[in-house]
N, C-alpha and C positions, 0 to 999 in steps of 0.2 A: 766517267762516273755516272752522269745522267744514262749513256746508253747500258750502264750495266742495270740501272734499277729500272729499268722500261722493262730489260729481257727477265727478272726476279718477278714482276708483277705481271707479267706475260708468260710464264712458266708455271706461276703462283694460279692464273684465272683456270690455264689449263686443265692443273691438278682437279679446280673445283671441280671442273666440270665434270672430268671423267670419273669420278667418285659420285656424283649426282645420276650421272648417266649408269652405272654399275649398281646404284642404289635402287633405280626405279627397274632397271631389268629385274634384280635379285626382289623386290615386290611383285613384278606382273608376273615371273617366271614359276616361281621356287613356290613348291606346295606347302601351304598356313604351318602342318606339321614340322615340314623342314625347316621352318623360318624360327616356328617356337624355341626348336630344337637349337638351332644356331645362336639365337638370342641371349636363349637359359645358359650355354656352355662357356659364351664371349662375358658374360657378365659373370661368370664366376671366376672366369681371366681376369677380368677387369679390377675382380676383389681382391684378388692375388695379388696385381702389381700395386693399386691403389693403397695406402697406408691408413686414411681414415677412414673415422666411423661417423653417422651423422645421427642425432636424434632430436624428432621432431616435438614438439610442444604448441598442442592445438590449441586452440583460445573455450573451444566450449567440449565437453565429455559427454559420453553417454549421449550419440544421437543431438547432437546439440540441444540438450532438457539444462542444462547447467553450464555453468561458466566453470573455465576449472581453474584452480587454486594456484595449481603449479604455475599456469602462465602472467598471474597475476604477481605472483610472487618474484618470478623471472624478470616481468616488466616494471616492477620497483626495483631489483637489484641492478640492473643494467642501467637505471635513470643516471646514476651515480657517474656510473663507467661513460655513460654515452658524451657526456658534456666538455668530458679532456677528449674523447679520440675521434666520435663519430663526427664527417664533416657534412653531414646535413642530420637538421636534428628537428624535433616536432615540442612546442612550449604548451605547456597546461597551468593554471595558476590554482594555489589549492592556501589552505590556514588565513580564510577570510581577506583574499584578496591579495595577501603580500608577500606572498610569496610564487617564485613561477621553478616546476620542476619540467626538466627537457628531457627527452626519451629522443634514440636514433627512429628515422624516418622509413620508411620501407624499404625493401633492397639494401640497404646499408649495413655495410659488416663491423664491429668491430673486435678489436684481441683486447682476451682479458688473459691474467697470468695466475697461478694461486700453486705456493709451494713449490716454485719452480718449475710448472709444468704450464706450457702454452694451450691456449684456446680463442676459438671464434667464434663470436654468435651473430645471427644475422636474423634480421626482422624480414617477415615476409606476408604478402597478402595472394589471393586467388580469387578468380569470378569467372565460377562456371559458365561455360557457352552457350549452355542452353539454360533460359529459364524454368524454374520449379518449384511446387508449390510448400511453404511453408509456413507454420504460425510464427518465424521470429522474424525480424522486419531486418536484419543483418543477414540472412541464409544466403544472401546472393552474393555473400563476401566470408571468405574464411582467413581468417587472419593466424599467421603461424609463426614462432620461434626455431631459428634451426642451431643446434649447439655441434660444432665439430673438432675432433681430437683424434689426437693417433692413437693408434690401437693397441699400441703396446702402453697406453692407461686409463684400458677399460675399466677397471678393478677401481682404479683411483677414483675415476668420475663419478662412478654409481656408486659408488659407496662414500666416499668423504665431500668431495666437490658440490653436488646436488644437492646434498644434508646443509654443505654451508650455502648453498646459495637461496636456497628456500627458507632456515632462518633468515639471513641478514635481508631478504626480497618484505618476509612478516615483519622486521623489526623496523624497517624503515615506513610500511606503511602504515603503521602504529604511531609512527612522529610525525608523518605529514596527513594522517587521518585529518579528511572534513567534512562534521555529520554532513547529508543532504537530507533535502524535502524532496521525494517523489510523488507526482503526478502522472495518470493517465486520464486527464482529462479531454474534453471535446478538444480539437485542435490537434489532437496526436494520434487521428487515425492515418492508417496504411492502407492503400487498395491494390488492386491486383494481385499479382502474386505474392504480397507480401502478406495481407493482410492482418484484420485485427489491428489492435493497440496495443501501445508501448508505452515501457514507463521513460517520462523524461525528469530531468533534476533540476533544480537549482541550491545552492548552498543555505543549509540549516540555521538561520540569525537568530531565533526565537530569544530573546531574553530571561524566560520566564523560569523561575528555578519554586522549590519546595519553600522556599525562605520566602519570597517574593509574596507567595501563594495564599489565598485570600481561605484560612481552615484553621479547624479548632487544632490546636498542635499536637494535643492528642493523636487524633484520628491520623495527621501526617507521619507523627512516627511509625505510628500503624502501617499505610503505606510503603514507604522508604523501607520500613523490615521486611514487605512481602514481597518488595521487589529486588532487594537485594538476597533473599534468599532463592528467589529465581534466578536470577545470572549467577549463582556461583552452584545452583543444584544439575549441572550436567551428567555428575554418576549419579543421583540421586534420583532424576528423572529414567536413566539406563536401568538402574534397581527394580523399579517398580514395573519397568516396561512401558513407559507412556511418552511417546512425543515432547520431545523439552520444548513446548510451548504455555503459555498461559494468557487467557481471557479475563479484558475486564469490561465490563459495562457502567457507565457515566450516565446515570440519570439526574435530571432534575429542571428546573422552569429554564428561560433562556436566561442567559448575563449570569450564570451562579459559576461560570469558569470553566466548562468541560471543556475545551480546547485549552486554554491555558492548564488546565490537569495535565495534559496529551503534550504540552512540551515540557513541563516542568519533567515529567517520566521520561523524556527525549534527555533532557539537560543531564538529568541524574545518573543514567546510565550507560551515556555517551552511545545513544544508538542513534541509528539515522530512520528517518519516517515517511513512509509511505501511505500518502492521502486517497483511498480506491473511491473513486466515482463510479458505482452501480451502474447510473443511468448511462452511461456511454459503453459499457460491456453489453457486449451483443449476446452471449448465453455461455453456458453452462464450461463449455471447452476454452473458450477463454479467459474465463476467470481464472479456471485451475493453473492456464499458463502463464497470467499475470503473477498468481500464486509462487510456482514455482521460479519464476524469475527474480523473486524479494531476495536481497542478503540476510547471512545468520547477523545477529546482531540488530536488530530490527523492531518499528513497532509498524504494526498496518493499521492504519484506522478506519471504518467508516463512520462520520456523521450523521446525523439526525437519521439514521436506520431508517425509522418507523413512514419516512417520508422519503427514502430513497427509490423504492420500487414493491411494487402488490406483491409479496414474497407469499404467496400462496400453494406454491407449487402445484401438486396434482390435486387438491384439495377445489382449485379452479375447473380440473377437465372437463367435467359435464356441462357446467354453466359455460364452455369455450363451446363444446359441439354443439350443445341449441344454439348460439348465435350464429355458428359457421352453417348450423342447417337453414336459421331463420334468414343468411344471408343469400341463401340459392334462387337464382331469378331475377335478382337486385341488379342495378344497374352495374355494370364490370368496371366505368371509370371508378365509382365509390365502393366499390370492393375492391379494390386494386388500392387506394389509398389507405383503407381498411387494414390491410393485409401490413401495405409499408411500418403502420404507426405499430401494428403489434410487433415489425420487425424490429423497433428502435432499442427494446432488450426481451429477451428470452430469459433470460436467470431466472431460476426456479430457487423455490423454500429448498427443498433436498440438493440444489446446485450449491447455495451457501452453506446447507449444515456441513457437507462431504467438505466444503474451502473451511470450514473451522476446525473440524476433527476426522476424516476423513483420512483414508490411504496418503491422500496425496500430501496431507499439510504434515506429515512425518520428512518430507522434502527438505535436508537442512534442521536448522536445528537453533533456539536462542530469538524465537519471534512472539512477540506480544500481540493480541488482535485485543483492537479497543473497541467499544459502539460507543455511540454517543446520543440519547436521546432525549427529548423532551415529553414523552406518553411513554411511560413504559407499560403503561396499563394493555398501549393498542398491538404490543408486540408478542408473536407465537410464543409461546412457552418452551417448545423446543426448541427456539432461536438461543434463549437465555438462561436456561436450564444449567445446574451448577455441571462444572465437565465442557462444557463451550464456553460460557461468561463464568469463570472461575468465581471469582471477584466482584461483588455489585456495590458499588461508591455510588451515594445519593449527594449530590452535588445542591445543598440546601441553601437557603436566605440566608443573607448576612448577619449573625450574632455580633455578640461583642468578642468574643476574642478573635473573630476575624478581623474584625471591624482595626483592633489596634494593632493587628498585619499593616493593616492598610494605611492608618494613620502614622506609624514607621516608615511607610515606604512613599509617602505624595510629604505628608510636614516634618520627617524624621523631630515627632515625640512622639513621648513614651507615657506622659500623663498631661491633665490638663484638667480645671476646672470644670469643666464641660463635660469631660466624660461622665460621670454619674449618671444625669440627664438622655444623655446620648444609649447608655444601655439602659435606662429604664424605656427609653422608647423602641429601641431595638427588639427587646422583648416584647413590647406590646405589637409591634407592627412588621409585617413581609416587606422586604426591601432588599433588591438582588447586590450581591459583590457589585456587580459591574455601575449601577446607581450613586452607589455610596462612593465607590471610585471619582463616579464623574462631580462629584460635591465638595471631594479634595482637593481638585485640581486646582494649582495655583498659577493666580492671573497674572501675579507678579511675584517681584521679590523680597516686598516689603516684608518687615517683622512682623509686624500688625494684622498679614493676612492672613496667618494659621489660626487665629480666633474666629476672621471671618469665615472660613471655611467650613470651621466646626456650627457658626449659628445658621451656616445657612445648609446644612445639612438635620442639625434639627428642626428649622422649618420645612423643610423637604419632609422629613420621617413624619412632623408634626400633619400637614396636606397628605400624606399618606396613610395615615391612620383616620383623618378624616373620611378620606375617600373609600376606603375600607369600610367604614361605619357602614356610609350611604348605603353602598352597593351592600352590602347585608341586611340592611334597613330594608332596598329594596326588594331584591332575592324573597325574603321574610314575608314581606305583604305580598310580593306574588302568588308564595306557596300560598300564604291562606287565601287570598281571593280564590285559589287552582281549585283548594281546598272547602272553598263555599261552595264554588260550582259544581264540584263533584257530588256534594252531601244535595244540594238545590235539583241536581238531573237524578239523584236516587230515589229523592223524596214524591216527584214530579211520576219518575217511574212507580212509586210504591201505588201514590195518589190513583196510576189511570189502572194499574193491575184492579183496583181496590173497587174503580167503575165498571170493567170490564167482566167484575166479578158479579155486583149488582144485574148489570144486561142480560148478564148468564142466566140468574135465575130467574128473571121476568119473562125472562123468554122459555124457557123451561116450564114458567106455573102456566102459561097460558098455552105451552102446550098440553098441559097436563089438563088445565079446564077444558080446551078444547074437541079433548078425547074424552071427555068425561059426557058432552053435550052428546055427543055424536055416539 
């Protein structure tokens, strides 16, 4: 027995060989055309005797510009499948921690069956041999779905099979949706070939809802209508011909909530949000790829704009070339670091207006761009111009019907002796949400300490209307001291025009007697 499986794998090496040996002649030998030739006819044999068909599902479309849908949808329906069959499998945890969804591992195949008809699918990955250059930080990896089936149920697959599997792939990612917060912050640059930044995530906690929210209620219903009539105006936005996107701008002092606006919009809509940091995009080409990488469903925010980067665009060029002239002949180490710091971002005024309404932000479809700022007075006009920042919410001082948001949500009451007091001061005096917040806060659990909360929040408002006085009191005597002096260096100017005019004419009469002598 042993000597016959010696002569089997001793017959077996043979064969290799001489089919290696026949393989490399019919290479060195046989002319490029005849080889094509032979290839192109052996593989139409090949289709002949082989019964199936395979189709592939790449992970991103179009040039890798986009992730595509099918594969994502593929990769939620198989989750299901992979956990009974696949025996190596990959865990991810999603719905705030508690739960973990398992997906098959690369190379792993496994059978799914639907209406009686068999199938395979198999996860698979590739990295090209040679390095190349690309903006998405994944290029050096294509990751692919392969689905295979006999042939005699083409008609079935493409038509009924695909249709269910791309619903149930949507319907499942809809039950285990969980918003994230995306970041391209410092920390998440790529070099070399890969270059540029990437968005990374972590899960969306935000608490903060419309209810929470420190606003007249008014003005909130206001809101919640115009953003619910955005997530449901998809033909409506198609009608008109405009990009299903919309702009809003959040102004107003710091602590009045404009990030808490930015999740309550997150919460209400169940979109996920993406936080773009300016200063770590290097220019104009990368932003648009940060752009095009957001999901539909989406808000993109930047904060405090105005202090993000000198959005000046070309409006800068001249004042850049006197400096680049007035730097020639300068020492080359401090032009050299010179050069570095202007490298830290390139973004232009015209690179952001194109990322807000531009060709490219038609990319997708169901994204909100927020700003956020504190000077709306220091920001471009075409920045915020109605058509970019659709929408302008003035994120104001705490009134009183914010006020008893807020006293619902730190003492859950709803009236109190104190309140009367409390908005006759509130009217009198500036005092941000987030202030008033910190004067609610309870130290304990006593019953006794929602009263003290409330007195010491009117001596707060009380020190603050104080302080307000002052500082107008003093503002007030500055002006008019500015004010004395200006009238004191006119009058001073009136005075020496007044001597100077005198000089004039003495000097004048005695020319005049002089000519007279003479």
């Amino acid at each position: 027995m042993m000597m016959m499986k010696g002569e089997m794998w001793s017959n077996l090496g043979s064969t290799m060989a001489a089919i290696m040996f026949t393989y490399a002649m019919f290479r060195q030998y046989f002319p490029p055309q005849v080889q094509d030739y032979i290839f192109r006819y052996s593989k139409k044999l090949s289709n002949l005797l082989y019964p199936y068909i395979h189709v592939t599902f790449d992970e991103y479309t179009g040039e890798r510009m986009k992730k595509s849908e099918a594969f994502s949808a593929i990769q939620n329906y198989l989750s299901d499948k992979s956990s009974s069959n696949a025996k190596r499998l990959k865990a991810d945890v999603i719905k705030d921690s508690q739960s973990l969804v398992l997906s098959m591992d690369y190379n792993e195949e496994i059978t799914d069956e639907f209406d009686g008809v068999k199938l395979w699918w198999s996860a698979n990955r590739s990295t090209p041999k040679t390095q190349q250059f690309s903006f998405y930080p994944a290029a050096d990896e294509k990751r692919f779905y392969v689905l295979k089936f006999h042939k005699r149920d083409r008609e079935f697959v493409t038509g009924t099979y695909l249709k269910h599997v791309m619903k149930e792939g949507k319907a499942i990612a809809a039950d285990n949706r969980q918003r994230k917060l995306y970041s391209n912050g410092a920390g998440q640059s790529f070099h070399g070939p890969r270059g540029g930044t990437t968005w990374t995530h972590v899960s969306f906690e935000h608490p903060a809802t419309f209810e929470t929210l420190a606003m007249d209620e008014k003005k909130k219903k206001e809101i919640k209508k115009d953003l619910l009539k955005f997530s449901n105006g998809k033909d409506y936005y198609a009608k008109v011909g405009k990009a299903w996107k919309r702009g809003y701008l959040l102004y107003g002092p710091p602590g009045t909530g404009k990030s808490t606006m930015v999740a309550a919009m997150a919460n209400f809509l169940n979109y996920d949000v993406y936080d773009l940091e300016l200063t770590t995009v290097k220019n104009n080409v990368e932003l648009r790829r940060l752009l095009i990488e957001t999901s539909n469903k989406s808000i993109i925010v930047i904060e405090d704009i105005d202090c993000s980067l000198d959005l000046t665009g070309q409006r800068e060029g001249k004042k850049k070339k006197k400096e680049e002239k007035s730097e020639e002949g300068t020492d080359p180490i401090s032009a050299m670091s010179k050069n570095e710091e202007r490298k830290e971002s390139e973004v232009t005024l015209s690179g952001l207006l194109n990322f807000i309404d531009g060709i490219w932000s038609a990319c997708g479809g169901e994204r909100i761009i927020v700003f956020t700022t504190n000077h709306v007075e220091k920001l471009d006009p075409a920045l915020i111009r109605r058509g970019r920042m659709d929408k302008h919410i003035e994120m104001s001082y705490c009134r009183f019907e914010a006020f008893k948001v807020l006293a619902k949500n730190y003492l859950d009451i709803d009236s109190h002796p104190l309140f009367g007091e409390i908005e006759r001061l509130l009217g009198e005096t500036d005092m941000t949400p987030a202030d008033v917040a910190e004067n609610l806060m309870l130290k304990s659990d006593d019953d006794e300490e929602d009263e003290a909360c409330l007195e010491s929040l009117i001596e707060a408002l009380k020190a603050a209307k104080e302080e307000a006085r002052k500082k107008a009191e003093e503002e007030a005597r500055l002006l008019k001291a500015e004010k004395e002096e200006k009238e004191r260096e006119e009058a001073e100017k009136e005075q020496s025009g007044k001597e100077n005019g005198k000089l004039e004419a003495i000097s004048a009469q005695e020319v005049k007697e002089n000519g007279v002598v003479h």
